[in-house]
N, C-alpha and C positions, 0 to 999 in steps of 0.2 A: 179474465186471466186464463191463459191457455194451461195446458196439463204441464208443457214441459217447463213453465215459469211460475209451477202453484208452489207453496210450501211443502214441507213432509209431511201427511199426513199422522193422525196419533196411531197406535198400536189398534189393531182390528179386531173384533171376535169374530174369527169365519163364519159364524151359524147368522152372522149381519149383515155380509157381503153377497150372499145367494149362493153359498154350495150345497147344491142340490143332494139330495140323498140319491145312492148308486142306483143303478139299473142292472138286478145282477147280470153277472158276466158271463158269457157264452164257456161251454165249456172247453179247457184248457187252456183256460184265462184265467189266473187267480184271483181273487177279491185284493190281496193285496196290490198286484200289477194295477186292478181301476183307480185304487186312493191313487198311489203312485201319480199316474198319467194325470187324474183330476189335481193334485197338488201344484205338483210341475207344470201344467200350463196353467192354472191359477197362479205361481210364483213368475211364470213367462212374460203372462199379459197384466202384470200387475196388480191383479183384481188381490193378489197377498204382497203388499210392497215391503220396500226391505224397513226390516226393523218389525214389521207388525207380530206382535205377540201369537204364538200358536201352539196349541198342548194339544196331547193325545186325547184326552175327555172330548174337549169340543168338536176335534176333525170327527170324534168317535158319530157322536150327537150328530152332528152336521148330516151328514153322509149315511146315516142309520145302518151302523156296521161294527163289529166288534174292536176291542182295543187292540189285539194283536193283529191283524192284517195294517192297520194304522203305524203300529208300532215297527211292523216291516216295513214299511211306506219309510217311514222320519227316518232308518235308519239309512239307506237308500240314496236320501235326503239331503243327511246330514257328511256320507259321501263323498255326494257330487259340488258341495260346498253351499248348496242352495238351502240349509237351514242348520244357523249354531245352535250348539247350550249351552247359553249362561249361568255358569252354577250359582244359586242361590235366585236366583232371576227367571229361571223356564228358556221352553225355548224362543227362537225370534227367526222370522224371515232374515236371511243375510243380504248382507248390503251387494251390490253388483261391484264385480272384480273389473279392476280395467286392464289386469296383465289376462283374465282369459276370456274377454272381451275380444283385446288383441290377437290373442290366438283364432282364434271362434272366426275372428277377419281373415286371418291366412289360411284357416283352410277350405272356407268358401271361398274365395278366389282361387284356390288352386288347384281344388273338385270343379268349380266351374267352367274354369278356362280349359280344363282337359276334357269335360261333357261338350265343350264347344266344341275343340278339334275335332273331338270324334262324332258327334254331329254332324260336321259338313265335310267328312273325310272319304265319303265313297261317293256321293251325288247331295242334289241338291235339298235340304230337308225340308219338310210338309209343316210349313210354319203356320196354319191355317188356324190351329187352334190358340199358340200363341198369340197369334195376333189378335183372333177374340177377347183372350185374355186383358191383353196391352190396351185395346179399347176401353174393355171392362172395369179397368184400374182408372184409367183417365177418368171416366162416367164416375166413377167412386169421389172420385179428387176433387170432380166441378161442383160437384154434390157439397161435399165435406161430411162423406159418410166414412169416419174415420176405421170403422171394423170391416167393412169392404173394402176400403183400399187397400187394407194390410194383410184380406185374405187371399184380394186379386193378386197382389205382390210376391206372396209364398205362390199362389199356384204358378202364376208361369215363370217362375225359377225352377221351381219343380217341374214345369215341359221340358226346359231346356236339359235335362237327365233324362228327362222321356225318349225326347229326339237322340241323344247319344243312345240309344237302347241299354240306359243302367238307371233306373228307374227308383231301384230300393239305395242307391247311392245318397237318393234326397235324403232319404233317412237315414245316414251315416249322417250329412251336414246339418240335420234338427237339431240331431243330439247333442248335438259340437257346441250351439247357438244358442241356448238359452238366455246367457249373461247376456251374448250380443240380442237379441232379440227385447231382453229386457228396456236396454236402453235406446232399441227402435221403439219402444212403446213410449217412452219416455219424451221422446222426444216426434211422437209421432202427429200431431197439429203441424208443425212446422215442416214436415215430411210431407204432407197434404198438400201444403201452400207451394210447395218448390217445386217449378214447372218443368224442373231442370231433370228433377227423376222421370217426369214422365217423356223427357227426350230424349234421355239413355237407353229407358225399355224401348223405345223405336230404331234408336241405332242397333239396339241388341238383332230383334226379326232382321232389320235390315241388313246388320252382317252373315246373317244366316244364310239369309237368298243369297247372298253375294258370294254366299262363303269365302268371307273377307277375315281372315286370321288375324291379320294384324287389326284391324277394326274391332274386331270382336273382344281379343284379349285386352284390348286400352280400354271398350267400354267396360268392362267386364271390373278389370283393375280399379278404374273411376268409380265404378256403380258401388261396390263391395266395400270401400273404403271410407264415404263419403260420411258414412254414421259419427266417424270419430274427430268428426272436423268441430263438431258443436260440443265434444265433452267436456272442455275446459266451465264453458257456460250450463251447461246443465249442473254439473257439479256445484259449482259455485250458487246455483239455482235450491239443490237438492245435495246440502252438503252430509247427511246422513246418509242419503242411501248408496255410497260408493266407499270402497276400497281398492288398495293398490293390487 
């Protein structure tokens, strides 16, 4: 049974899942900012899926750190929509949105296609590393090393901001992606299997060299899109962990 056709799994206690105790944090980094970051890509890459049960105590326990930096963390959290509280109940990982799923899709397409133009807009860009990259995701895929493909996949997205010279722009569109990102995790076996992504990343380098605009933004539009073709089925798969 692949991850994106398992059941829900039950409510979690993090201190069972591997969240490691902090490293403190370099200064002018708060202890609160590390729970934070470790939370959020625990809730990203599902290792906290939605629904799993999660209190102050245990994040406290987990991570060997006091209740009030934690307690900035969940509120933080609870924010960005990535952890309710149910009164009488505690809190819970929230279920993944598919209206800011949606969003999360339009404006990586739309940071993307504009780090393209401006990539190939004065001469022809040094796709050298990309295309290590695009290898390296392939190699990942033939493998079925499903945590390298998806780290190979973020970095040479993240070149292609490189190559426009706006680099920290990736990190406007992380922030944006978590929901979407969630249910790239979700559905990420099947993401591995489809040979069809790893033809996109090549047409990608290839409209680069080419500085092919119109190439570039159809694969761009195709690639960025492609996640929301299987949510009917993953839902239906995993009908707790989404809402509207």
């Amino acid at each position: 049974m692949t991850q994106s056709q398992s059941a829900a799994p039950t409510p979690t206690n993090p201190a069972a899942i591997g969240l490691r105790p902090l490293t403190p944090p370099q200064s002018r980094y708060r202890i609160s900012d590390a729970v934070f970051s470790t939370l959020s890509e625990s809730i990203r890459n599902l290792q906290l899926p939605p629904g799993s049960s999660i209190s102050e105590p245990s994040i406290a326990a987990s991570l060997q750190v006091s209740r009030s930096p934690v307690r900035e963390a969940f509120t933080r959290l609870v924010d960005l929509g990535l952890i309710t509280v149910v009164p009488q109940v505690g809190s819970q990982i929230a279920p993944i949105s598919i209206s800011e799923v949606e969003e999360a899709v339009f404006i990586r397409r739309a940071l993307e296609t504009s780090a393209f133009q401006q990539a190939i807009a004065v001469d022809v860009p040094d796709t050298t590393q990309l295309q290590s990259l695009v290898d390296a995701n392939a190699t990942a895929a033939r493998k079925g090393d499903t945590h390298e493909f998806i780290a190979t996949d973020e970095r040479l997205h993240q070149e292609v901001f490189a190559l426009a010279g706006a680099p920290r722009i990736w990190e406007v569109v992380r922030g944006t992606k978590i929901q979407l990102d969630r249910l790239r995790w979700l559905s990420l076996d099947d993401s591995v299997a489809n040979t069809e992504l790893l033809v996109e990343h090549q047409q990608l380098v290839d409209a680069l060299k080419a500085r092919d605009s119109t190439a570039g933004t159809r694969v761009i539009a195709k690639h960025s899109t492609r996640v929301l073709t299987d949510t009917t089925r993953l839902r239906a798969n995993n009908p707790t962990f989404f809402t509207e």
